[in-house]
C-alpha positions as CSV (number, residue, x, y, z in Angstrom):
1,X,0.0,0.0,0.0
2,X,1.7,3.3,-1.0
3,X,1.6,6.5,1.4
4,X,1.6,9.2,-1.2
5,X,0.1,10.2,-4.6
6,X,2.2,12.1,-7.1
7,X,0.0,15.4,-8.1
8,X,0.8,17.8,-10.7
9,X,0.8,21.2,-10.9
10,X,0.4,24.5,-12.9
11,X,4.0,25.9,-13.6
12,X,5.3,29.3,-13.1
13,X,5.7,30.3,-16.4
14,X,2.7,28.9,-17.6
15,X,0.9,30.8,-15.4
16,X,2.8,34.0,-16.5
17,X,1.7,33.0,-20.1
18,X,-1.9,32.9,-19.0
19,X,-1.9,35.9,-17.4
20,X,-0.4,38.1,-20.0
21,X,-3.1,36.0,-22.5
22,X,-5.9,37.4,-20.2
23,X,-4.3,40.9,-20.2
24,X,-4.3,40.8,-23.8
25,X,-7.8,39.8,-24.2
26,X,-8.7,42.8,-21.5
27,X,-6.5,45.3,-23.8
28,X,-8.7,44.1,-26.3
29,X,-11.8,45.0,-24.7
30,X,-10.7,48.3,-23.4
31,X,-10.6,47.3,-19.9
32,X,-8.4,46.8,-17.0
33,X,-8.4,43.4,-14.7
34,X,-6.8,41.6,-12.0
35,X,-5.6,38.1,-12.7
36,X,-5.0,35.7,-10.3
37,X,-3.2,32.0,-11.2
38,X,-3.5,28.9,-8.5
39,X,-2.1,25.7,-8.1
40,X,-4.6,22.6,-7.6
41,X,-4.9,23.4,-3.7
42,X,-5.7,26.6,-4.4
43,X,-2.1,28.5,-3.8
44,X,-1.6,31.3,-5.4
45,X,1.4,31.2,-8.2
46,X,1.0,34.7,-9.5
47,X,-1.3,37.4,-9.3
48,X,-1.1,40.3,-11.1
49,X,-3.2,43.8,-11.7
50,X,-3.2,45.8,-15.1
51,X,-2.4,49.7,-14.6
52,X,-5.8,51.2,-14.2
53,X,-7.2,48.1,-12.4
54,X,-9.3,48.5,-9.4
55,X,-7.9,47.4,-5.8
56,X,-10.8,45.2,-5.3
57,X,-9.8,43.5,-8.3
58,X,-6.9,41.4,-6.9
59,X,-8.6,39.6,-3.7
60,X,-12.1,39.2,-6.3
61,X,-9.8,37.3,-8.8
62,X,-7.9,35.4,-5.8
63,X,-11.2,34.2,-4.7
64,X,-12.3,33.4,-8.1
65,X,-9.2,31.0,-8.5
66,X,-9.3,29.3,-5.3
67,X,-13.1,28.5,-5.5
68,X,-13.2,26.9,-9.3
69,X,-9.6,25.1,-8.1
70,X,-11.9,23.7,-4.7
71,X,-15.0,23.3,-6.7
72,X,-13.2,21.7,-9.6
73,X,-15.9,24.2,-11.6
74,X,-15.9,27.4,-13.2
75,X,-17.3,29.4,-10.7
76,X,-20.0,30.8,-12.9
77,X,-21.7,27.3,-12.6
78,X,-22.6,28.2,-8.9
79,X,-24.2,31.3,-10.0
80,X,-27.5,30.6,-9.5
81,X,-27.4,28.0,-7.0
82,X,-26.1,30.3,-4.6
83,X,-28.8,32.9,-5.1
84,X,-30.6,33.7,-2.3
85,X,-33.6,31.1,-1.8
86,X,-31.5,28.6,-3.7
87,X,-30.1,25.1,-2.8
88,X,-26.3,26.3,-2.3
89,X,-27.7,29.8,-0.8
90,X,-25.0,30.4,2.1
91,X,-22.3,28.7,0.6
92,X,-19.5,30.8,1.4
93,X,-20.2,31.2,5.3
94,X,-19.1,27.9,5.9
95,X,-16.1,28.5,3.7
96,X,-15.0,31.7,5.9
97,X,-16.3,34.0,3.0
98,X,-13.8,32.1,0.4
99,X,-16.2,30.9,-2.4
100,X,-16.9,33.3,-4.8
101,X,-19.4,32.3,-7.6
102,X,-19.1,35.2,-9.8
103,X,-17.9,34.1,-13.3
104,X,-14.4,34.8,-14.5
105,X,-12.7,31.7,-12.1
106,X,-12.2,29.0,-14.6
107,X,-10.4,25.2,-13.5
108,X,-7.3,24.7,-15.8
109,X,-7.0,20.8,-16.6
110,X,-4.3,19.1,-18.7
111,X,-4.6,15.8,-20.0
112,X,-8.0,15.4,-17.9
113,X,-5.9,16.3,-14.6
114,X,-6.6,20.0,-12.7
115,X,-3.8,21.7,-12.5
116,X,-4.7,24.9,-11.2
117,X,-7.0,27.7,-11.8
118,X,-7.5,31.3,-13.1
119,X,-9.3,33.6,-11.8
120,X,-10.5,37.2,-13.6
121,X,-11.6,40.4,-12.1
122,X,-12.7,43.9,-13.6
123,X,-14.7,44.0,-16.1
124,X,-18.4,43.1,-16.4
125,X,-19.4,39.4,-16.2
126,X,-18.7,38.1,-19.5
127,X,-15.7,39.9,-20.3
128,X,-13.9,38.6,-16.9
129,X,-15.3,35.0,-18.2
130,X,-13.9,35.8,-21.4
131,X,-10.8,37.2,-20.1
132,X,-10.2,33.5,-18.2
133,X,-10.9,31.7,-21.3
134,X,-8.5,33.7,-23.3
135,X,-5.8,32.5,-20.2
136,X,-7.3,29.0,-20.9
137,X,-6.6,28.7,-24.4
138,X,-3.0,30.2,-24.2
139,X,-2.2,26.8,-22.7
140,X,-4.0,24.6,-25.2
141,X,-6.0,23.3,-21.9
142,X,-9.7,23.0,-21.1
């Protein structure tokens, strides 16, 4: 019976090459974000905020990391679920006020494996959720 498992992980300078993908996409859409890269557990690898950026940005994309690394989700899939009234309603007391559900946190997986996550903050809805993706495919992952 083995004591350990061998885990993989989002590297460095892949996650500088997502977030400099997002930035571009951002650029493109004439706005300014925060992005935030995690490892599998959730630890932050890089985080970084475009000139212009809100301050709020950086802990909203943090969060948004973190929670689709837990969840193993984008965090947009939690969206409704976590409306008030809703099944998952309360979900981040529990969590100390970690899980955010707000789209723009993506899970990054290579070769079926999470490796990590992105997270996107500071622009509307979409565009942080467009921002990720654009993070996404700058790694060829899903």
């Amino acid at each position: 019976m083995s004591h350990t498992i061998e885990t993989r992980t989002l590297s460095r300078s892949a996650a500088h090459v997502m977030v400099e993908a997002a930035q571009n996409a951002a650029a493109r859409e004439g706005i300014a974000i925060a992005v935030t890269c995690v490892d599998a557990g959730g630890h932050v690898i890089v985080t970084d905020r475009m000139d212009g950026a809100a301050t709020c940005a950086v802990p909203l994309a943090q969060s948004k990391a973190e929670t689709a690394a837990a969840t193993m989700s984008p965090t947009a899939a939690w969206f409704q679920s976590t409306q008030p009234g809703q099944p998952d309603w309360g979900m981040n007391v529990p969590l100390g006020g970690k899980f955010n559900a707000m789209p723009g946190g993506l899970p990054i997986e290579i070769d079926g494996t999470l490796v990590g996550a992105v997270g996107v903050s500071g622009g509307e809805a979409h565009q942080d959720e467009a921002c990720a993706n654009a993070a996404i495919a700058a790694l060829g992952g899903k």
